[in-house]
N, C-alpha and C positions, 0 to 999 in steps of 0.2 A: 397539568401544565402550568407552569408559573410566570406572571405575567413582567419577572424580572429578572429573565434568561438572558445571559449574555455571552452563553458558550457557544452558542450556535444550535442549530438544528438536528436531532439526530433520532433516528428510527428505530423504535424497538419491536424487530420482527419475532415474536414468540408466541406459540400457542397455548402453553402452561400460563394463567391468569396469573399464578404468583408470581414467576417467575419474573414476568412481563409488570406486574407492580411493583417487584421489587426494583429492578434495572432503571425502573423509570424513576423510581424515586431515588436513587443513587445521583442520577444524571441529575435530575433536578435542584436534590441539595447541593451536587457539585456546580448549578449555573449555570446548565444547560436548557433549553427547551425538548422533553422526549415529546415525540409522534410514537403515542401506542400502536402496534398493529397485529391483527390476531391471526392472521395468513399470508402468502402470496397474494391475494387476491385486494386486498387493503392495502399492500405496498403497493403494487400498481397503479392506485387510487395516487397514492400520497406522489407517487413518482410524478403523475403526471399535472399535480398542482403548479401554478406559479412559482412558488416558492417551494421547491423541493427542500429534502432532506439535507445536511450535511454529510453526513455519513450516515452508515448502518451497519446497527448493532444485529445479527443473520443466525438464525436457530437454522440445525438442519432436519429437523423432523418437523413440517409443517402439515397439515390437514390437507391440504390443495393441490403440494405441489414441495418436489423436492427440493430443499434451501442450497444445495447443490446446482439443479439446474437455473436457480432462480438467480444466481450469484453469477450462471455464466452469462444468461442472458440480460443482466445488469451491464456485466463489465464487457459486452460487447456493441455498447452502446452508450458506456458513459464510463468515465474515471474515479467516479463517486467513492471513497473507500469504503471497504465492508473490511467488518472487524467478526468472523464467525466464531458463536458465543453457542457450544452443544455437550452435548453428556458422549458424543463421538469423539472420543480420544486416542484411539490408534493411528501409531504412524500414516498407515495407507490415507486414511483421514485427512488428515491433516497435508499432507501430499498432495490430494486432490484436490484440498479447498484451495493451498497455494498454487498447484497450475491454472487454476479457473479465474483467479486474480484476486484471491482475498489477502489484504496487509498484513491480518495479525488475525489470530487464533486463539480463543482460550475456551478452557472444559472447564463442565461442571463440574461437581460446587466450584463456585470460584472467589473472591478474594474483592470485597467491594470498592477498597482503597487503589488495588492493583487493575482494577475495569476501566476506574474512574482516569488513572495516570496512563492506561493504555491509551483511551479517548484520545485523550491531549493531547498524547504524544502524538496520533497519530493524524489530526488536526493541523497542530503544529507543525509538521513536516508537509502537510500539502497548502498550507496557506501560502498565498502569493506574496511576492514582495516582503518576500525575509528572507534571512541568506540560511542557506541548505545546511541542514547539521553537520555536513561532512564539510565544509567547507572550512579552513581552516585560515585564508588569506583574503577576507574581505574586500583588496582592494583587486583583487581579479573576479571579475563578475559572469566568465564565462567562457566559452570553449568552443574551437573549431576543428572537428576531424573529419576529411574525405567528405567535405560538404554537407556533415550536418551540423547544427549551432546547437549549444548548450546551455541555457539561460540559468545560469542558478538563483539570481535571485528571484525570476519571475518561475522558477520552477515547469519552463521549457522545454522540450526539443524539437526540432524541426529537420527534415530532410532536407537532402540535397534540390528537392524542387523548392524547397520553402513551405513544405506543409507541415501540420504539426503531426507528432509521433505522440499519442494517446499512452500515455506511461502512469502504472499505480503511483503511490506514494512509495511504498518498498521498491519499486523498479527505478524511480529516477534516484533515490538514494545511493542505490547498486551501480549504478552507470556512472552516479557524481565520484563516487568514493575510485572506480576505479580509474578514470579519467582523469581524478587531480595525482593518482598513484601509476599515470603511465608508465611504463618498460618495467613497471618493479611488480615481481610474485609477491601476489597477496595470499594470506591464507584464507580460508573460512570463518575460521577466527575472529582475525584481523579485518575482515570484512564487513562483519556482526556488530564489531567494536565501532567501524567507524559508522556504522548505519544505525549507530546507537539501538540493535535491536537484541543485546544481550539479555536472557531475563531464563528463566527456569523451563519455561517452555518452546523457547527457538532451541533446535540443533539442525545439526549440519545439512540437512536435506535440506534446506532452507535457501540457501545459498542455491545448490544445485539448481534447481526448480525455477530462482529469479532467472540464472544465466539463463537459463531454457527459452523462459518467456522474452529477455531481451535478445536475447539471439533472433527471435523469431520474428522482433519489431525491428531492426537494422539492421542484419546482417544478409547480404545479397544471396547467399547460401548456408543457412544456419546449421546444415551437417558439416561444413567446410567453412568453419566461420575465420574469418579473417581479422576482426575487431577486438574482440574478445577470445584469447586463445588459454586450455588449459597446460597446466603442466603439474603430469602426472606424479600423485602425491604428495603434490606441492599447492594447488590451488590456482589463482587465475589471475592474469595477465594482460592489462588493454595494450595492444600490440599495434599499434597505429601512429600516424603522426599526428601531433596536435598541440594548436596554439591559442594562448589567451585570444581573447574576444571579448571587448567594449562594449556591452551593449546599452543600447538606447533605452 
C-alpha cells in the first residue's frame, strides 16, 4: 500500500498470491490505495472497518466461501461496487454475477491498462456530485416520475415515501439513460452506448438482467411493469410521465 494513494480505496479479494500481488500493484501504480484480501473471510474484516473499501475488485473461487454468494450478500446490504475479476467466463457466469449486482465483469488473463480504466470508470460513475455520464443537459439536474425523484447529480433515487431506492452504479446509469430518453425505443445498443459500458466484454444480456433488477426496485409489479416497458425486438421504453426536477 502506498502512502500517496489518491484514487481511493479498493479491495482485492483473491486467493492466488500472484494474482492478488499483481492487481494490487496495478492499482497502486495507477494511485490507488489496494486492501489485499486472501478470502471472504478478510473482506468481512475490511468491510467492517471505519473506513471501508471503495469498491471491490471479487474472485469467485475463494477458500471460504463462494465469490458468488459473497457478492450477493454484499449487495444486500450496501451499494459498494464490485467489479468480479475470475478465470469463469461463460455466459451463465457472468449472468449470475450481473443479477447478484456486480458493475462490471472481467476474465482472466486480463488486460492491466483495461482493469485499471474499468476502476475509474467505474468510480467515476458512482461518485457523488458529478453529473451522470448519461446526462447530456447539465442544466437539468433531475427528474420526477409517479413520485419518485431522480438526483443525477447526487446520483439518487428516492420513492414515492421519500426513501432512498439502493441502485448499483450500472442500475442508476440504466434508469438515467432511459428517463432522459422517455417515450423513445431504445435499443440495447443504444443503451450500452449511453451507459458508456461498450467494451469487448459487455453483450446484450447485459442490458436484460439491469431491466430485471430495476424493475424489481420500482416497479409496483415487475412481471407487469409499468415504468419500464419492452418492445419486442426492438428494446425498451420508460413509459411514464416525467418532469425536470431542481434539486437542492
Amino acid at each position: 500500500m502506498t502512502s500517496s494513494a489518491t484514487g481511493g480505496r479498493v479491495a482485492v479479494v483473491e486467493d492466488d498470491r500472484i494474482v492478488r500481488d499483481t492487481v494490487v500493484d496495478i492499482l497502486q501504480e495507477g494511485g490507488f490505495s489496494a486492501l489485499a484480501c486472501d478470502s471472504a473471510g478478510a473482506l468481512a474484516k475490511l468491510m467492517g472497518d471505519v473506513n471501508p473499501p471503495e469498491l471491490i475488485i471479487l474472485d469467485l473461487q475463494l477458500p471460504d466461501r463462494d465469490g458468488l454468494a459473497v457478492a450477493g450478500s454484499i449487495r444486500s446490504s450496501s451499494d459498494i461496487p464490485i467489479i468480479m475479476l475470475t478465470g469463469r467466463g461463460s455466459d451463465v457466469d457472468r449472468i449470475v454475477g450481473l443479477e447478484i449486482g456486480a458493475d462490471d465483469y472481467m476474465v482472466k488473463p486480463f488486460n492491466p491498462r483495461e482493469l485499471l480504466a474499468r476502476v475509474k470508470a467505474v468510480l467515476r460513475r458512482k461518485a457523488p456530485g458529478q453529473i451522470s455520464a448519461v446526462s447530456a443537459e447539465v442544466q437539468r439536474r433531475g427528474y420526477r416520475f409517479l413520485g419518485f425523484s431522480l438526483d443525477l447529480d447526487g446520483r439518487r433515487l428516492t420513492d414515492p415515501a421519500g426513501e432512498p431506492v439502493s441502485l448499483t452504479v450500472s442500475e442508476f446509469d440504466l434508469l438515467a439513460a432511459l428517463v432522459e430518453a422517455r417515450g423513445r425505443v431504445l435499443s440495447r445498443n443504444q443503451l450500452l452506448d449511453l451507459m458508456r459500458r461498450r467494451n469487448d466484454d459487455v453483450f446484450d444480456r447485459t442490458v436484460d438482467v439491469l431491466i430485471l433488477r430495476l424493475r424489481r426496485k420500482i416497479e409496483p409489479s415487475p412481471r407487469n411493469p409499468c415504468f419500464i416497458r419492452t418492445e419486442r425486438g426492438l428494446g425498451y421504453v420508460f413509459d411514464a410521465p416525467v418532469e425536470p426536477l431542481a434539486v437542492s
